[in-house]
C-alpha positions as CSV (number, residue, x, y, z in Angstrom):
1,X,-22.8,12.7,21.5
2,X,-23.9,15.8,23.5
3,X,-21.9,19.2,23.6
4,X,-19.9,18.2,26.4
5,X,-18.7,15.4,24.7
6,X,-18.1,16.7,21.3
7,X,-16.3,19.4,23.2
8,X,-14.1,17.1,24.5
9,X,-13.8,15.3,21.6
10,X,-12.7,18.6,19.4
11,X,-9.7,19.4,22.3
12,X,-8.5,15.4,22.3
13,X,-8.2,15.7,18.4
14,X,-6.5,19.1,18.7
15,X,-4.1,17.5,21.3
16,X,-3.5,14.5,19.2
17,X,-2.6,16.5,16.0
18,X,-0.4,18.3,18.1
19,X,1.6,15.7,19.6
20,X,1.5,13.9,15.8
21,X,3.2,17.1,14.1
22,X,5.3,17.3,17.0
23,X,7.0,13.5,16.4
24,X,7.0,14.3,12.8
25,X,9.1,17.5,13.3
26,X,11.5,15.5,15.7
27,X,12.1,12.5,12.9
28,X,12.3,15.3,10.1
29,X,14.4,17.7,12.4
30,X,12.0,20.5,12.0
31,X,10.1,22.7,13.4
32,X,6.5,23.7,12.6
33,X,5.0,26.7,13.9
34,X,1.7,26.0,15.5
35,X,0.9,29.7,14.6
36,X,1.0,29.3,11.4
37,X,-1.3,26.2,11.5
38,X,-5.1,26.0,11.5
39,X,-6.2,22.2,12.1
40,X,-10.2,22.2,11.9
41,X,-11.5,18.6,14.5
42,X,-14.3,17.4,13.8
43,X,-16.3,13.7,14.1
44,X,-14.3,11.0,12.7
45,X,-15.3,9.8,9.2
46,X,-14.0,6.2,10.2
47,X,-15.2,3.7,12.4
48,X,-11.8,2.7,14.2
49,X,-10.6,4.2,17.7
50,X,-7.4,4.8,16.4
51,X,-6.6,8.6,15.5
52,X,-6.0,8.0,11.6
53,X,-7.8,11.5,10.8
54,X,-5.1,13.5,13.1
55,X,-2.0,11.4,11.9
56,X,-2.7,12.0,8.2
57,X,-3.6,15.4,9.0
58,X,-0.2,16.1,10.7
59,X,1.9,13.9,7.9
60,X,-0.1,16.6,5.2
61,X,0.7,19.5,7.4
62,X,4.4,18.6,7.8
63,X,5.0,18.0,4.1
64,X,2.7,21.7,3.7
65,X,5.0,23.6,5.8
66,X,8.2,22.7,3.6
67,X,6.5,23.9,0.9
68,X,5.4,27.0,3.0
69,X,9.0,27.9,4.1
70,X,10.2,27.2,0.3
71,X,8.2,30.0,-0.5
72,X,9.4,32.3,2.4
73,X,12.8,31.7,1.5
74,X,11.7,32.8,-2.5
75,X,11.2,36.2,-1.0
76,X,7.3,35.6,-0.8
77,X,5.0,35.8,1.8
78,X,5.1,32.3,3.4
79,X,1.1,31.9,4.0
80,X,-0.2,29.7,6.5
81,X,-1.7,26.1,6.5
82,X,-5.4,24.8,7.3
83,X,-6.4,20.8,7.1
84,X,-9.3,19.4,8.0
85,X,-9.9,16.0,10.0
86,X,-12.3,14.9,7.7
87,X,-11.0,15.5,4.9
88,X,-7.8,14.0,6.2
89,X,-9.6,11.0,6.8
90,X,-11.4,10.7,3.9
91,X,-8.1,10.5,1.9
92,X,-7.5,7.2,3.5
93,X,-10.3,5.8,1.0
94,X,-9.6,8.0,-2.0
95,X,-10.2,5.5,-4.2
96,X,-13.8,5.0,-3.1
97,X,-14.8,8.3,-3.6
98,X,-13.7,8.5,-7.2
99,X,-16.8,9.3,-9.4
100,X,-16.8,8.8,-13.3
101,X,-19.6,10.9,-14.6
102,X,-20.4,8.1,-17.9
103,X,-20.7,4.8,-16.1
104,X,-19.7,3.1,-19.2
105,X,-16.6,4.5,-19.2
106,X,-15.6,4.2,-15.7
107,X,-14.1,1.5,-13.9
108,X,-15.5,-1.6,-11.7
109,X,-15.3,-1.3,-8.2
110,X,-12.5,-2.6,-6.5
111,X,-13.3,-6.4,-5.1
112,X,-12.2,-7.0,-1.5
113,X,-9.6,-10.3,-1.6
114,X,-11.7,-12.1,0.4
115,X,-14.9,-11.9,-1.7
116,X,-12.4,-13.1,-5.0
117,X,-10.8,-16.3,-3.5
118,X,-10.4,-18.2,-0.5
119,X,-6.6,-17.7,-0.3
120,X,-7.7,-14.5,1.3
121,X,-8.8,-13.1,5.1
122,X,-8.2,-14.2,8.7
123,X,-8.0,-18.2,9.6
124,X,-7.7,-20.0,12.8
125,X,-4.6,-22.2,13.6
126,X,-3.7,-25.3,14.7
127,X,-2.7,-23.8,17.6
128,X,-5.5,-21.2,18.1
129,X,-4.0,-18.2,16.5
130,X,-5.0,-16.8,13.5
131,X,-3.4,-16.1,10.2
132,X,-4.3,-13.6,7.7
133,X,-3.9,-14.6,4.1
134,X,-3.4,-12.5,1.8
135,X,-3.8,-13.2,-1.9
136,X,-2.6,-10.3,-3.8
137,X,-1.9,-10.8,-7.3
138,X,-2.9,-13.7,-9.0
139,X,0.2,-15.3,-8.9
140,X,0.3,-15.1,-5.5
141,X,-2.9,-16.3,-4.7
142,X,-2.0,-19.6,-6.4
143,X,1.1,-19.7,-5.0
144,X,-0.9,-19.8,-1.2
145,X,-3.1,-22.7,-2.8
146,X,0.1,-24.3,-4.1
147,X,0.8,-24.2,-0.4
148,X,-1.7,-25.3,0.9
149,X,-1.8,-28.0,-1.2
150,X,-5.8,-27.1,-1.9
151,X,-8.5,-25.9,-4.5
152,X,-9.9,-22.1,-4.0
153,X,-12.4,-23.2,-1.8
154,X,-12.9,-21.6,1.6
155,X,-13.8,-24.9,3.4
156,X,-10.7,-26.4,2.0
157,X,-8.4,-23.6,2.9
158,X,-10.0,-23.7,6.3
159,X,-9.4,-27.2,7.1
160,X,-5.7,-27.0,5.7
161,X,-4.9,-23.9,7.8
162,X,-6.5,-25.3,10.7
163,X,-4.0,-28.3,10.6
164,X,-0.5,-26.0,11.0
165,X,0.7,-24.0,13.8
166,X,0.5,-20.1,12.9
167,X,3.8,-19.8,13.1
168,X,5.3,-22.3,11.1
169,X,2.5,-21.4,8.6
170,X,4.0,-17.6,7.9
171,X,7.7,-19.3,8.3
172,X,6.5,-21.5,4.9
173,X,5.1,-18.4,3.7
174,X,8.1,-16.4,4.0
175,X,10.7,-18.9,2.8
176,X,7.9,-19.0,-0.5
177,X,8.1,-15.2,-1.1
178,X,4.1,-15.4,-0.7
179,X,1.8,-12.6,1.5
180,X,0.6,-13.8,4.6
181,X,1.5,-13.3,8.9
182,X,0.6,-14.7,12.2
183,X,-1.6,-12.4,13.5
184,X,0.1,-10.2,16.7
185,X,-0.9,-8.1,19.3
186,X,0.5,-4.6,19.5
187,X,2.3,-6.2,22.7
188,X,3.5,-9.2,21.1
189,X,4.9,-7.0,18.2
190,X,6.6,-4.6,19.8
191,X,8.5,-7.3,22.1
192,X,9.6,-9.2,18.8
193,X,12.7,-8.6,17.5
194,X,11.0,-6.8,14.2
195,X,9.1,-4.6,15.9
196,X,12.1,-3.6,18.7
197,X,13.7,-2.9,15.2
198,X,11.5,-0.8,14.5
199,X,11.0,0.8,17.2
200,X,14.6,2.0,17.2
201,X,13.4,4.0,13.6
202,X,11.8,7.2,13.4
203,X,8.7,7.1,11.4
204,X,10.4,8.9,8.6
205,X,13.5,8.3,8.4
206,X,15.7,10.4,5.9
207,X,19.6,9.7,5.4
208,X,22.5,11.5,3.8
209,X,24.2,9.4,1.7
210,X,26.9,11.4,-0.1
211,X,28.0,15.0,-1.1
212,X,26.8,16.7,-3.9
213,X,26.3,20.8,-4.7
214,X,23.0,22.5,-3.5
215,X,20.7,23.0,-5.8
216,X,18.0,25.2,-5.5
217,X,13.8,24.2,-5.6
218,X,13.5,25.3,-9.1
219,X,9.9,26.5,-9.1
220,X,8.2,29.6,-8.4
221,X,7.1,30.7,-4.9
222,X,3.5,29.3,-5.3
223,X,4.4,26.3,-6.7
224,X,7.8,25.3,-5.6
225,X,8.5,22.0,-7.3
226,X,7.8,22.8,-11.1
227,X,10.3,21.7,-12.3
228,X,11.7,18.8,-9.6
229,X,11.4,15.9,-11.3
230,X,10.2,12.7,-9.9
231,X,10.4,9.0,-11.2
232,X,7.8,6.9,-9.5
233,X,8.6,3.0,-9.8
234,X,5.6,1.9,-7.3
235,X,2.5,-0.1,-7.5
236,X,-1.0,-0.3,-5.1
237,X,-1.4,2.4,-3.1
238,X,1.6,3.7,-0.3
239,X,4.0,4.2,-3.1
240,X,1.7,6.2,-5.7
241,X,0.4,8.6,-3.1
242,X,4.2,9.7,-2.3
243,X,4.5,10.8,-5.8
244,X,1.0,11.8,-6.0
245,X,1.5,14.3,-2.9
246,X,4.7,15.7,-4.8
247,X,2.9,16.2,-8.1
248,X,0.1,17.9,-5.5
249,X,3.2,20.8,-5.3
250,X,3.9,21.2,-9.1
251,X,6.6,18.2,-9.6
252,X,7.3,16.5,-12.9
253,X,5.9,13.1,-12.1
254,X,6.4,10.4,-14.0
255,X,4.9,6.8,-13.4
256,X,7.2,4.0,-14.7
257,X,5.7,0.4,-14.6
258,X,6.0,-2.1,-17.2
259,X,3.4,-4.0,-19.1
260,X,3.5,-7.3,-17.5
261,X,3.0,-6.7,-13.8
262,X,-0.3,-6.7,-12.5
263,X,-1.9,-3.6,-11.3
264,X,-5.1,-2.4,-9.7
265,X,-7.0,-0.2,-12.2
266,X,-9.1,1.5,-9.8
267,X,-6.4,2.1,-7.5
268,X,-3.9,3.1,-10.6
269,X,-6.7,5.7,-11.4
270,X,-6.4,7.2,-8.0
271,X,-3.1,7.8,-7.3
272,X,-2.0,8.7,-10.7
273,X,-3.3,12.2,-10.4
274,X,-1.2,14.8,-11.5
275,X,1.6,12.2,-13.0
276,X,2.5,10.9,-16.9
277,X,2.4,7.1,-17.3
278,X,4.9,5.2,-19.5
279,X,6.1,1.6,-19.2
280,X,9.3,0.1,-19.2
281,X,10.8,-3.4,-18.5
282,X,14.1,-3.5,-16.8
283,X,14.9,-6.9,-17.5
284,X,15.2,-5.7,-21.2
285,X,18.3,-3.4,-21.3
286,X,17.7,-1.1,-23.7
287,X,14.9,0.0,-21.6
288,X,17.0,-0.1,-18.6
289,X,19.2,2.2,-20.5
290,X,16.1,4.3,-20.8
291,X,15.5,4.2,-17.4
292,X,19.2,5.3,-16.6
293,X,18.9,8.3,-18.6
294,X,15.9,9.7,-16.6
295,X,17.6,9.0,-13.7
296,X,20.4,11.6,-14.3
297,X,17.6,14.0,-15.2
298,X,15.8,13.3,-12.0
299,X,15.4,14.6,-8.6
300,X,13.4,11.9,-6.6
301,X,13.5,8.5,-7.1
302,X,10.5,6.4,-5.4
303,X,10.8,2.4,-5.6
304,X,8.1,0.6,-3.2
305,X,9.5,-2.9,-4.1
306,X,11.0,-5.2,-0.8
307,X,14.3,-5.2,0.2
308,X,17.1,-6.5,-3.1
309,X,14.5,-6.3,-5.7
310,X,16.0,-2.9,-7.2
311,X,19.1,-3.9,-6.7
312,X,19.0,-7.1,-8.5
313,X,18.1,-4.6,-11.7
314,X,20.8,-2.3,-11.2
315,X,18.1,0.5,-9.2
316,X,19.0,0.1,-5.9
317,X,20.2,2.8,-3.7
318,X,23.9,2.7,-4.5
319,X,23.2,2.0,-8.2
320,X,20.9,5.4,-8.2
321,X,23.5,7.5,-6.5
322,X,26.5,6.7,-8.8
323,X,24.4,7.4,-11.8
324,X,22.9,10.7,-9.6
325,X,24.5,12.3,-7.4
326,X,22.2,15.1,-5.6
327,X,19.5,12.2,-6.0
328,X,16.7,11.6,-3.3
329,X,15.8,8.0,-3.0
330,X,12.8,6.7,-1.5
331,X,12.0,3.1,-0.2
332,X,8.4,2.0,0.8
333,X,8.1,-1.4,2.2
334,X,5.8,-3.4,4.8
335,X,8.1,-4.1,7.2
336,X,11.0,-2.4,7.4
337,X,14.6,-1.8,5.8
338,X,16.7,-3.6,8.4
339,X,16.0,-7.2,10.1
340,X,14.9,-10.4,8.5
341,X,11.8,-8.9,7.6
342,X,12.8,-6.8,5.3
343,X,13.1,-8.9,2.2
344,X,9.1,-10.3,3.0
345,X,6.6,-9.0,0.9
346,X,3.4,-7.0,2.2
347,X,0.2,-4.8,2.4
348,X,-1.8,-2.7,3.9
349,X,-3.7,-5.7,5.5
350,X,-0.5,-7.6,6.4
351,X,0.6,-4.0,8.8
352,X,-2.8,-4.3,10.3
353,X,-2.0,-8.0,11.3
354,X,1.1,-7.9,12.5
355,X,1.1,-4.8,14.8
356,X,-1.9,-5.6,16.6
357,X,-3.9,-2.5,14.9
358,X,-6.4,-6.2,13.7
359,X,-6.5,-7.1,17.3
360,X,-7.7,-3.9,18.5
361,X,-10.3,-3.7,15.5
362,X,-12.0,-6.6,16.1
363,X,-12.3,-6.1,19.6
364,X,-13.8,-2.6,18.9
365,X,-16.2,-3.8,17.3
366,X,-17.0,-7.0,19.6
367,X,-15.9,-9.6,17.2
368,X,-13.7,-12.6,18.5
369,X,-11.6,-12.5,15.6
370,X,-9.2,-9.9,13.8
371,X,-10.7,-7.5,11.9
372,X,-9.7,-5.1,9.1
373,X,-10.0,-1.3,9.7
374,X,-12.2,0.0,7.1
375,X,-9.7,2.2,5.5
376,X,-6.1,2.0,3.9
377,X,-4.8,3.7,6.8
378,X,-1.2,3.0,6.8
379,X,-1.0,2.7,2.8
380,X,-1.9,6.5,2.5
381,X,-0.1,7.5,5.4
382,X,3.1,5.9,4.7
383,X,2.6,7.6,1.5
384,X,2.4,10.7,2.7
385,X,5.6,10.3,5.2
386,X,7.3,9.7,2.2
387,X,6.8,12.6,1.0
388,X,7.3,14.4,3.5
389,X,10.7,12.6,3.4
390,X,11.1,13.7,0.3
391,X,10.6,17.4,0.9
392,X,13.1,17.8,3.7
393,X,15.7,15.9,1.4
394,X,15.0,18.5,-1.3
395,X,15.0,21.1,1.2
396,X,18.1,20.3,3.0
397,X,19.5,20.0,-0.7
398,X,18.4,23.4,-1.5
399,X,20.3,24.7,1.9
400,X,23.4,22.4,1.7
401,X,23.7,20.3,-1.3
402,X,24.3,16.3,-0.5
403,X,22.7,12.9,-1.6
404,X,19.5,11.5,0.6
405,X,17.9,8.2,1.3
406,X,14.1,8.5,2.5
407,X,12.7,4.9,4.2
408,X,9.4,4.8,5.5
409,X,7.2,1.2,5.8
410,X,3.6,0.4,6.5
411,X,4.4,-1.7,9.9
412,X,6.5,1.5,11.2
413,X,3.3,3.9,10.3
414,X,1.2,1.5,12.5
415,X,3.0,1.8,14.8
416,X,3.4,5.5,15.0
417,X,-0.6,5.9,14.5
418,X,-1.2,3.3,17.8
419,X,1.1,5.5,19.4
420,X,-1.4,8.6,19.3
421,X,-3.6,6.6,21.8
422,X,-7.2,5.6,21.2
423,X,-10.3,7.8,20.7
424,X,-12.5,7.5,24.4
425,X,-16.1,7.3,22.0
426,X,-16.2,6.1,18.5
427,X,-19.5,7.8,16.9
428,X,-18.4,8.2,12.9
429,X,-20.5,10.2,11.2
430,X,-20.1,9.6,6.4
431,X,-19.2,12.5,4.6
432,X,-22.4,14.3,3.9
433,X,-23.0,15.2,-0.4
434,X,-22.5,18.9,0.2
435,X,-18.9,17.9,2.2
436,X,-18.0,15.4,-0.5
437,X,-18.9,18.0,-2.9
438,X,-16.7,20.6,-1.2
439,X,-13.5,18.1,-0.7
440,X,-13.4,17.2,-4.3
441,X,-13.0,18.4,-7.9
442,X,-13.8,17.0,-11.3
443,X,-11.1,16.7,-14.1
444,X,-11.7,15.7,-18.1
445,X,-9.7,12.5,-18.2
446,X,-9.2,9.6,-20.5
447,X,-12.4,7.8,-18.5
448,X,-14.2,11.5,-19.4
449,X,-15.3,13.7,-16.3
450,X,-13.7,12.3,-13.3
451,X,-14.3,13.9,-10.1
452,X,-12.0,13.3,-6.8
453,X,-10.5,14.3,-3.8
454,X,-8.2,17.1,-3.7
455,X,-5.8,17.6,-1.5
456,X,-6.7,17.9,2.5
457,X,-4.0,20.5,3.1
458,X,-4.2,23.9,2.0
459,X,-1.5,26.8,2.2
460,X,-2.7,29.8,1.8
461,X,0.2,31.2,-0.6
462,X,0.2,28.2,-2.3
463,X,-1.3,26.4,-5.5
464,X,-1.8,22.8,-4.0
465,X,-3.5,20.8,-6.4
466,X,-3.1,18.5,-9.7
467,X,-2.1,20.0,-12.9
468,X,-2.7,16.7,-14.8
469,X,-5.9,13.8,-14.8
470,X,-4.6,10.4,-14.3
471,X,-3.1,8.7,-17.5
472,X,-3.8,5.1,-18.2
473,X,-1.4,3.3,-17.6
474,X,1.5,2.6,-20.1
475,X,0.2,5.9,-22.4
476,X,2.7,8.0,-22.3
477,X,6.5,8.3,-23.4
478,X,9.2,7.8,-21.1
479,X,10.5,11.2,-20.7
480,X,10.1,14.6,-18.6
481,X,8.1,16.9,-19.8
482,X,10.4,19.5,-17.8
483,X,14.0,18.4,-19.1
């Protein structure tokens, strides 16, 4: 790309990050000062004409700016905030840039679904749609086998997709609780009846729910949420990074999972920065009872589970609030809180197929069918929405007391991130060493020397950053350290 171009380039990203702080301000209610903001474009890390590097640049910025106004209304000087693109970007693929110093005690790469079974990736239809597959766990990966009435072979699975419509194929899906959607355009989403639904959401969308006293941000000017505590009852990727980003600000967060669900270890590794890890199973109810005494310690409550799953445990929203009032509770889902989607569960791959962002992909990139973007674009956004939710709720609870419910999903992040238009020239240029080297730190952990990202916002007045390396998971107690 010549100057004129890159100059070009530089004032479209400016403009884009612009208009993206400016719809997060209007779903929060806000209002961010551009003064006060220093956004540094530069060529996009990620091969995708969508404008993922200025929408998780703005999401970080808007979450930043709470924390910079906590700290003028502390009586401190309030700072300003700098992010930059690539950096931004980069966080969209944390996990791949994690780096364990011994290689015998690191971990193995993460496995793309598609290179571990055939009940995984895009397949054509009877009808001459395709379908994306997604096999998850392992439990749901044979239960799309089960389905399909084959073995994990990819010819089979081809041949048995190839015989149903693409629709009826995700209604069977559905009805089996299984991962898996007809893949959409963006303009045959947004004319469904989901994705109207949607549409009629803001991308972060924060509710009162009750009264309760204000209570003030407990910590000190540069690091205003020591002390807020945080329960964080999420798996994968979206749900971690909400309680990650809070931890990023000095919260108390702790991780609670139990033993027998599956996780991803690589994944776990990256988005347990700065949080404890204990484990509890809320089928049993002494640890429920456990889990109902942090509760009335806590501040934020984060569940990334679909629609009626918390609730059949005695966690949902309702539950939360009786046993916490002042609470702020956060839901992460694929598709949405309201609508018959709701209660489907997804992933990061499933947004992508559904809102048209796999259309546009593959057509970037001159393929006839759908195609992934090559980064976890709406996981780590939607996490970072969430807490920016999460913020304001505190804020406002700070200013005028009352009980909040935060709900943010994957499929409404897409949609938000197609909104900010599409990049005229896609030339991405990989984080040099020296950048990489920059962008990160290294931590002792349990794995030894672990280096990572930090965090792509900065205030200036501020200690962003993680106190704590990633715990395994299940290691530690279930309590606060700050209660």
């Amino acid at each position: 790309m010549g100057t004129t171009g890159t100059r070009t380039g530089t004032r479209t990203s400016r403009r884009v990050f612009s208009q993206a702080l400016n719809d997060l301000d209007s779903a929060t209610g806000r209002q961010t000062d551009p003064a006060v903001v220093r956004f540094k474009a530069r060529a996009t890390t990620v091969n995708t004409p969508f404008h993922a590097a200025e929408a998780a640049a703005a999401a970080l910025t808007a979450g930043a700016d709470v924390v910079r106004r906590a700290a003028e209304q502390a009586g401190a000087d309030p700072g300003e905030l700098s992010v930059d693109a690539r950096h931004a970007e980069s966080s969209l693929l944390s996990f791949a840039y994690l780096r364990f110093k011994d290689p015998e005690q690191g971990l193995a790469p993460r496995i793309a679904g598609e290179d571990r079974t055939a009940a995984a990736g895009f397949y054509p239809s009877r009808d001459g749609r395709w379908v994306y597959l997604h096999s998850g766990f392992p439990h749901n990966t044979q239960g799309l086998l089960e389905l399909l009435g084959v073995k994990d072979d990819r010819r089979a699975v081809t041949q048995a997709v190839g015989r149903l419509h693409a629709i009826d194929l995700e209604n069977r899906i559905a009805e089996a609780g299984l991962c898996g959607a007809m893949v959409r355009s963006a303009a045959e989403w947004d004319a469904s009846v989901q994705g109207r639904q949607l549409a009629s959401r803001p991308v972060v969308e924060i509710i009162q729910m009750g009264e309760s006293s204000a209570e003030a941000l407990p910590g000190p000017a540069d690091r205003p949420l020591d002390g807020t505590r945080v329960l964080d009852l999420t798996r994968v990727l979206a749900g971690p990074t909400c309680a990650r980003t809070l931890a990023a600000y000095g919260a108390d967060a702790l991780r609670v999972g139990a033993e027998h669900l599956p996780s991803i270890p690589l994944f776990a590794v990256d988005t347990g920065l700065g949080k404890r890890a204990a484990s509890l199973d809320l089928q049993d109810e002494k640890d429920a009872a456990r889990l109902r005494r942090l509760v009335r310690q806590a501040d934020v409550f984060s569940q990334g589970y679909r629609t009626g799953a918390m609730e059949k445990l005695g966690f949902g929203v309702t539950d939360v609030l009786k046993l916490r009032p002042g609470m702020v509770y956060v839901s992460i889902n694929c598709y949405g809180h309201d609508g018959d989607w709701r209660q489907r569960p997804g992933w990061e791959q499933l947004a992508q197929a559904v809102t048209g962002m796999a259309v546009r992909q593959g057509r970037h990139l001159r393929q006839s069918a759908p195609t992934l973007l090559p980064a976890a674009v709406n996981d780590y956004i939607t996490g970072y929405l969430a807490a920016l939710g999460a913020l304001v709720a505190l804020e406002r609870r700070a200013r005028v007391g009352g009980s909040y419910w935060v709900r943010v999903s994957l499929a409404r992040t897409a949609m938000w991130v197609r909104s900010l238009g599409e990049r005229a020239s896609v030339q991405p240029q990989p984080l040099r060493p020296a950048e990489l080297e920059r962008f990160s730190s290294t931590t002792d952990s349990a794995w030894g020397p672990l280096s990572h990202l930090d965090p792509a916002v900065r205030v200036s007045n501020a200690k962003v950053g993680w106190d704590r390396p990633p715990s395994p998971l299940g290691s530690d107690k279930p309590r606060f350290l700050s209660a």
